[in-house]
N, C-alpha and C positions, 0 to 999 in steps of 0.2 A: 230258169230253174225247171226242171221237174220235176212234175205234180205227180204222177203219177207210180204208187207202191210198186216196189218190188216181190217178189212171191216169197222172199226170205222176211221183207219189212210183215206181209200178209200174216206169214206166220206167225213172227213173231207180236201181232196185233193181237190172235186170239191167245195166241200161250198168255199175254196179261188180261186179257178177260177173262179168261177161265182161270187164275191164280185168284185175280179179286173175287168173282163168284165164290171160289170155296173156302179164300180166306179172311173177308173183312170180315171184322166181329159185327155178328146180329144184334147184340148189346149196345154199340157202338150206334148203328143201324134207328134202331128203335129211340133211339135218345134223339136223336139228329130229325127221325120222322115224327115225335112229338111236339118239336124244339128247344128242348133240357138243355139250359146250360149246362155246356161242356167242362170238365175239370181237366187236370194236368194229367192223371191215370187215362184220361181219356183219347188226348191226345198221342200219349204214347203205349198206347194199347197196336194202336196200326205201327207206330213207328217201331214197335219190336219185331213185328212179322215180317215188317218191309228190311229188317235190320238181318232176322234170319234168315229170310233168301236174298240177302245180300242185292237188296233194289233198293236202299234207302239212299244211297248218294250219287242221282245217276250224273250229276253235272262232274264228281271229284277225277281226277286222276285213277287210274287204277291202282298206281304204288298206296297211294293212300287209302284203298278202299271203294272206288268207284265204280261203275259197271262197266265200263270199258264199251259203252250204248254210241251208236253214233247219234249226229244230229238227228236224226230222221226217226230211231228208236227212240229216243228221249223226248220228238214232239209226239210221236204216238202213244205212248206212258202219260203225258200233261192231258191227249184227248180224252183218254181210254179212265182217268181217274175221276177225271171231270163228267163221264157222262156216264158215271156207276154212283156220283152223288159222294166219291170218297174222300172224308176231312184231311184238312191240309194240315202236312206237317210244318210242325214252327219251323219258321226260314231261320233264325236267329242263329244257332250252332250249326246249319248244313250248309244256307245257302248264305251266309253272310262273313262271319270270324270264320268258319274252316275253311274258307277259300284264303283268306287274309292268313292265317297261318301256316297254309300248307305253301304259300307263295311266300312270304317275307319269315317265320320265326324260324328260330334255330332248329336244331335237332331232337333237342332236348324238348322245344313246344310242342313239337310234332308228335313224339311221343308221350309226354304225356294228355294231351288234351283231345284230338283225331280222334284213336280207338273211342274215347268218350262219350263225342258229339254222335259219333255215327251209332254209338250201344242206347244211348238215349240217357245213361248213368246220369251227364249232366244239361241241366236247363239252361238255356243261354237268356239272357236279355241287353238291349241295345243301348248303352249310354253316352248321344247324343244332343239332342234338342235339353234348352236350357229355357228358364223362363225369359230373357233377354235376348237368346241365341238358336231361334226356330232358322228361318229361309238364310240367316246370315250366323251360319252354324262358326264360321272361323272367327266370328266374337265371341268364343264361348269363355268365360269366366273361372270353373272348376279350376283348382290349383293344386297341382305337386311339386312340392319342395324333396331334394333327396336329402335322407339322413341317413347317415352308412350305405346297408344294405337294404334302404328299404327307402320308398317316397310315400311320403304324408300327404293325404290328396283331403282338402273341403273346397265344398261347394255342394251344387244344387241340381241334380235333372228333373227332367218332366217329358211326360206320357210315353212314361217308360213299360212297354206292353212284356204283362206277364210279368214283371219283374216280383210280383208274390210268389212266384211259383220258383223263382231261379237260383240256381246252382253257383252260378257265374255269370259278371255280366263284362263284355268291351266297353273300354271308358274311352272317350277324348280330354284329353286334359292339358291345361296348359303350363308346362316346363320352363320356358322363358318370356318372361312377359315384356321383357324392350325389344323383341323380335319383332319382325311384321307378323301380323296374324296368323298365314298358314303356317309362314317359319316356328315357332316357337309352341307348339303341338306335338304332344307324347298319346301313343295309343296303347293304353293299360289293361292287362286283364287281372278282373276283381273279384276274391269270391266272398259271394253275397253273403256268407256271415259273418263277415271279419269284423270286429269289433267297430262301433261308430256309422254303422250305416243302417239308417230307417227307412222304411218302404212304408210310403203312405199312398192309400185307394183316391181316384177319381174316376167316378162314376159317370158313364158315357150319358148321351141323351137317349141313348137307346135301352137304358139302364144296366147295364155290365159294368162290371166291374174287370174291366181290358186293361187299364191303364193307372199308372202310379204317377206319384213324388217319389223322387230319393235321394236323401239327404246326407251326402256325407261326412262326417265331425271327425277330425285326425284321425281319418281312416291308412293302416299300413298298407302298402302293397310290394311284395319281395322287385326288387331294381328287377330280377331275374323274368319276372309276367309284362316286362314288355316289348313289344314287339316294333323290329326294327329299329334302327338310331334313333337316340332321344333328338326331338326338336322336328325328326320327319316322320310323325303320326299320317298328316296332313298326307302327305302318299297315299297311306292303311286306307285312310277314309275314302279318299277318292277311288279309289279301285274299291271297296267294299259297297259306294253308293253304285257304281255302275250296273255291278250285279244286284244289286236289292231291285233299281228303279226296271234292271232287264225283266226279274221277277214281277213286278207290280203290274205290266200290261195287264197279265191275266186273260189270254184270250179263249183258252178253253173252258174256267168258269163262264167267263160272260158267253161262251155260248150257250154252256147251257141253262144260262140264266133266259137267255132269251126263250128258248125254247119252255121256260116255266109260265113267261109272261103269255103265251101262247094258250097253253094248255089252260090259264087262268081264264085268257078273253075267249074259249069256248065253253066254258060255265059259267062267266058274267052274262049275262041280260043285258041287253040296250035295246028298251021296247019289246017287238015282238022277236028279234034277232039275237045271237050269239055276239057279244060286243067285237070279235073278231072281223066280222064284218062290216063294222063300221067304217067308212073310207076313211076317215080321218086318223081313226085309230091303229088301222093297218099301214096308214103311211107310215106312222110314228114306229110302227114295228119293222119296216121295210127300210127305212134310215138308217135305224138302228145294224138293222143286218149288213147293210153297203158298206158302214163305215168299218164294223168290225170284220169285214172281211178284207176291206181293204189293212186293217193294222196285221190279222193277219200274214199278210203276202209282207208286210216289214216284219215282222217277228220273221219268216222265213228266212226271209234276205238275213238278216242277223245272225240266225242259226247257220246259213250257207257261209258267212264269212267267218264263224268261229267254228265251221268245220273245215275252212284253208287254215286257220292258225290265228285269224285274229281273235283278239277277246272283245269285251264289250266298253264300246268307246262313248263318247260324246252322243254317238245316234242314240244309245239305251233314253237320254230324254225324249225322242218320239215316243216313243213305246210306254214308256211313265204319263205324258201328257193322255195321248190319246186312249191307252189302255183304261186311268183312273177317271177321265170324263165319261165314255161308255158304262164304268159300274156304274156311274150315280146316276147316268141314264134309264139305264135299265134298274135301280132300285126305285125311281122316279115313276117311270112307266108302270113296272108294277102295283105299288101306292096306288096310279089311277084306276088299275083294271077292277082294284077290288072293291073301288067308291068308299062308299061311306062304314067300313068293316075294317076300314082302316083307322078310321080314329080309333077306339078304344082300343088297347092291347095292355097284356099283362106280361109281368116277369114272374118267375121266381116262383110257383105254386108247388108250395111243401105238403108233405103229409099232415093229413086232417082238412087241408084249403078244399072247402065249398065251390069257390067259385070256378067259373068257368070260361075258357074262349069265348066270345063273342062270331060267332062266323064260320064260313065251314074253314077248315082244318090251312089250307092253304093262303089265309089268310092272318094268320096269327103274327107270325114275322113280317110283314111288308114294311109297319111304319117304324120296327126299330132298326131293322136294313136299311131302311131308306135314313132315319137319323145317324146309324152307324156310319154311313157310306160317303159323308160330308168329310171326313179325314182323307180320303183318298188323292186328293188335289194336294192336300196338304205336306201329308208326309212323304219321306224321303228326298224331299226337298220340295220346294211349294215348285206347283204350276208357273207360277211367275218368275222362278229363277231357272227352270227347265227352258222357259224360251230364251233369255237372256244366255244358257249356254248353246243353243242352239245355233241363237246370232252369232255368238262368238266365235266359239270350234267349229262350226259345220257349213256357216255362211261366210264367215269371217269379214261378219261386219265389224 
């Protein structure tokens, strides 16, 4: 590969610095450098700027709305947003269902639901993981029966993110239940207020409220919301995890996440020194750098094979294992840099609250980062079935 920018990629590096300089909201800004829990207006405050200059889908198609960026434009956008601190838009409608629909639905899906995802009009969320059907999702339980024109879906999800806030969510559900498992899987879309469906809160350990129950009781859904043949969801899915788990490495936050834990071990103390210079603690940050440099140079390679045409295969589990180990690394390493300023922390301080951080300022987030970032292994399919496809498809053990 090479590494090195072209004078057109150079350009185009600062024409997106200088767009986010004059356009992320300072509002936006100021909440994130408190650390205010963020709302849905929140999130899509950037996703309407990024919508009006037509940068909010750089991975789509052009027919459909995309930037028409190549590889190399689109990993300088992931650097360039990562290292201006700017909030990430929900994957759920950009980078997950509109790729699933703009690939597999009819005409008619595409039209309606596209312009949508991309205007920010509707809130996507992911209906997945089940209370019995986490790493072994093709046991999932939820049931639709069709009645005329329309199928009756109950059942049960879980840690369904954001689904308070949702417009609409992709279901998996299962349509024939004497099938083998993948076989017999319908992938439905649902809008979230259709009669029979209750969204219940669970409360992280970081204390957010990220995450739901949702329970569906003969809930309709038009035959018409779903997508591809009944019985081959199991397709949707799998091409929809490739791209999430390609998503999850995350190597432009984790760098500059690294780069936080840095700035923190030169205003930590260890004795009479900057804890940055502690040998053992600079190894721990030196480790840290080798390995995500090296996932970088595989995210590359990925990026170079889906700029020949392929898409994102079996390898997308390197990038999920090794991208989601590195966050909790690095929330881990931070936790330590800040010692004992990490235990206490608060959520949630409304108007009138007295109280106050504990610590300076850069400290307030570490221990619910660091509790938040325990999911990471987890979802999009656990660490442990990521190797298991790894042996499979890429070893072929």
């Amino acid at each position: 590969m090479d590494m090195e920018f072209t004078a057109e990629d150079l350009a185009f590096r600062d024409e997106v610095r200088a767009f986010i300089a004059e356009n992320y909201p300072q509002e936006l800004r100021g909440k994130q450098d408190e650390g205010d829990e963020l709302g849905k207006e929140d999130f899509l405050a950037w996703h309407r700027i990024l919508h009006k200059k037509g940068w909010v889908a750089p991975a789509w198609p052009v027919e459909y709305g995309g930037t028409g960026w190549s590889p190399t434009q689109r990993y300088i956008w992931s650097e360039e947003t990562a290292r201006a601190d700017c909030i990430r838009l929900m994957p759920f409608g950009l980078s997950m269902v509109g790729p699933v629909i703009y690939t597999f639905g009819t005409p008619e899906q595409k039209a309606k639901f596209l312009p949508r995802i991309l205007s920010g009009e509707d809130w996507w969320c992911q209906g997945y993981s089940e209370p019995g059907s986490g790493s072994d999702l093709a046991s999932l339980r939820t049931k639709a029966v069709q009645d005329g024109d329309h199928y009756v879906v109950n059942g049960q999800k879980t840690w369904t993110t954001m689904a308070q806030h949702a417009d609409w969510g992709f279901f998996l559900v299962r349509t024939d239940s004497d099938a083998k498992q993948q076989e017999g899987i319908s992938f439905l879309l649902v809008d979230m207020k259709t009669p029979g469906i209750t969204v219940r809160p669970i409360i992280t350990l970081g204390g957010e409220h990220e995450v739901n129950e949702v329970w569906l009781e003969d809930v309709r859904v038009p035959v018409e919301n779903r997508v591809y043949e009944e019985n081959k969801g199991w397709t949707c899915a799998k091409f929809l995890l490739a791209h999430e788990r390609t998503g999850i490495a995350g190597v432009a936050a984790s760098k500059r996440g690294i780069e936080r834990i840095k700035d923190i071990a030169r205003s930590e103390q260890d004795g009479d020194r900057p804890l940055l210079a502690n040998p053992f603690f600079k190894r721990k940050v030196a480790e840290l750098q080798t390995d995500l440099t090296a996932l970088e140079f595989t995210e590359l390679r990925s990026l170079a094979g889906e700029a020949a045409g392929r898409g994102p295969g079996p390898e997308s589990s390197l990038l999920k294992i090794k991208g989601s180990e590195i966050q909790q690394r690095i929330t881990e390493l931070a936790l330590e840099a800040v010692g004992h300023y990490g235990a206490p922390y608060f959520r949630g301080f409304g108007e009138g609250d007295n109280e106050h951080p504990i610590g300076p300022d850069y400290a307030h987030r570490t221990a619910p980062s660091y509790f938040n970032m325990r999911k990471t292994t987890i979802y999009g399919g656990s660490n442990e079935i990521q190797h298991n496809i790894i042996a499979k498809m890429v070893l072929g053990l």
